[in-house]
VMD Tcl script that draws the C-alpha trace (Angstrom):
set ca {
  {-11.45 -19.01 -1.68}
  {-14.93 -18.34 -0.72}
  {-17.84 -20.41 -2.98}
  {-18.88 -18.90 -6.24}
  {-22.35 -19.39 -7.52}
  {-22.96 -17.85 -12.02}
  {-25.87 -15.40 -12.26}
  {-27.35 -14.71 -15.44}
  {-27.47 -11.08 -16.25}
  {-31.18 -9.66 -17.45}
  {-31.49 -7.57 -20.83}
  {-31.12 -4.34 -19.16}
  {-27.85 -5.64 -17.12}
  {-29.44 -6.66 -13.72}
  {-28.33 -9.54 -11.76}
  {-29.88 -10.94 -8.53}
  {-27.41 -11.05 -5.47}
  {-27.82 -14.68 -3.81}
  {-29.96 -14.57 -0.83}
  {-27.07 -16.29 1.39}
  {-24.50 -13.05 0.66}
  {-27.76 -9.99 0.72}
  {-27.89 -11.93 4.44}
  {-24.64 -11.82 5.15}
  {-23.95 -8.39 4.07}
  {-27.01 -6.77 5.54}
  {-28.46 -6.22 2.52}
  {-32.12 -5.12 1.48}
  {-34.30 -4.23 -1.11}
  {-33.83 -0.52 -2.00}
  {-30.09 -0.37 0.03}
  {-26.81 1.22 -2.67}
  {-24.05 -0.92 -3.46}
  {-21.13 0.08 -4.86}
  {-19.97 -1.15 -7.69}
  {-16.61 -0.55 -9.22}
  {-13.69 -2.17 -11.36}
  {-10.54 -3.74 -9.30}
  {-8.22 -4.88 -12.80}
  {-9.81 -7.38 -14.17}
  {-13.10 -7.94 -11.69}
  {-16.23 -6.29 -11.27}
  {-17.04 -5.65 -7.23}
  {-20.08 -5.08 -5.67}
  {-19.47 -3.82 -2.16}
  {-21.92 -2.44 0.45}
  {-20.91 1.27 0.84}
  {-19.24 2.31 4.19}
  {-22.12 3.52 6.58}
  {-21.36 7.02 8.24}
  {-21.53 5.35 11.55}
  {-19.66 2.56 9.87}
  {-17.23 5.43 9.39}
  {-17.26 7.35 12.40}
  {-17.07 4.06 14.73}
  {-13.69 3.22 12.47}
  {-11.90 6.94 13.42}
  {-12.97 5.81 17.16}
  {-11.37 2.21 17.08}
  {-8.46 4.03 15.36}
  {-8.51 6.83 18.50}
  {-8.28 4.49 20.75}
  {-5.40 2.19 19.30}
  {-3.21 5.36 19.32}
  {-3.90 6.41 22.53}
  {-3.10 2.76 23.87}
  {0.08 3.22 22.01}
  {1.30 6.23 23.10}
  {0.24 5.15 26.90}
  {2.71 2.01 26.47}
  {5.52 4.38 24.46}
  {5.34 6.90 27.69}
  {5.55 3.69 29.88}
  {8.82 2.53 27.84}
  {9.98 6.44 27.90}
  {10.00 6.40 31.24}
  {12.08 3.02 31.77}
  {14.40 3.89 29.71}
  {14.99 7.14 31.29}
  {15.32 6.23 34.31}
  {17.61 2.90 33.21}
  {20.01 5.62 31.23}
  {20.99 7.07 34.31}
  {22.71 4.27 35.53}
  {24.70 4.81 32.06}
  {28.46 5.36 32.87}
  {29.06 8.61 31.42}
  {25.25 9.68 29.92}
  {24.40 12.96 30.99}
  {21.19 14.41 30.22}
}
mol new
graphics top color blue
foreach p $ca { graphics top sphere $p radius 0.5 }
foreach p [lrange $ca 0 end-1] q [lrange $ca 1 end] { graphics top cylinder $p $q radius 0.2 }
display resetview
């Protein structure tokens, strides 16, 4: 589990993000977070960047376009291995 450090919360319900995680998250001065309930927890989580976003979809692209280049690969094998099938007709 990743190290925990306790915060006190100011009178009008701030709390100060440790240096070590506003560094490690890219986090400045003036930047959104999000904050949000997950059951019983309170998360703070740096909103997804549009080009956060839009860099995601093109990872994603990609993956499926790798896939269906090895699935047309296998397509083909077995095609041409079902031939030699006694009795398969296409």
């Amino acid at each position: 589990m990743a190290e925990s450090e306790t915060r006190k919360v100011g009178d009008r319900g701030q709390v100060t993000l440790p240096k070590r995680l506003r560094e490690a998250f890219d986090i400045h001065g003036g930047d959104e977070v999000t904050i949000r309930e997950a059951g019983d927890k309170i998360v703070i989580e740096k909103p997804t960047s549009r080009a956060d976003l839009a860099e995601g979809y093109r990872r994603r692209a990609e993956h499926h376009r790798e896939l269906a280049d090895e699935m047309a690969g296998s397509s083909r094998e077995a095609n041409a291995s079902l031939g030699d099938a006694p009795g398969w007709e296409e």
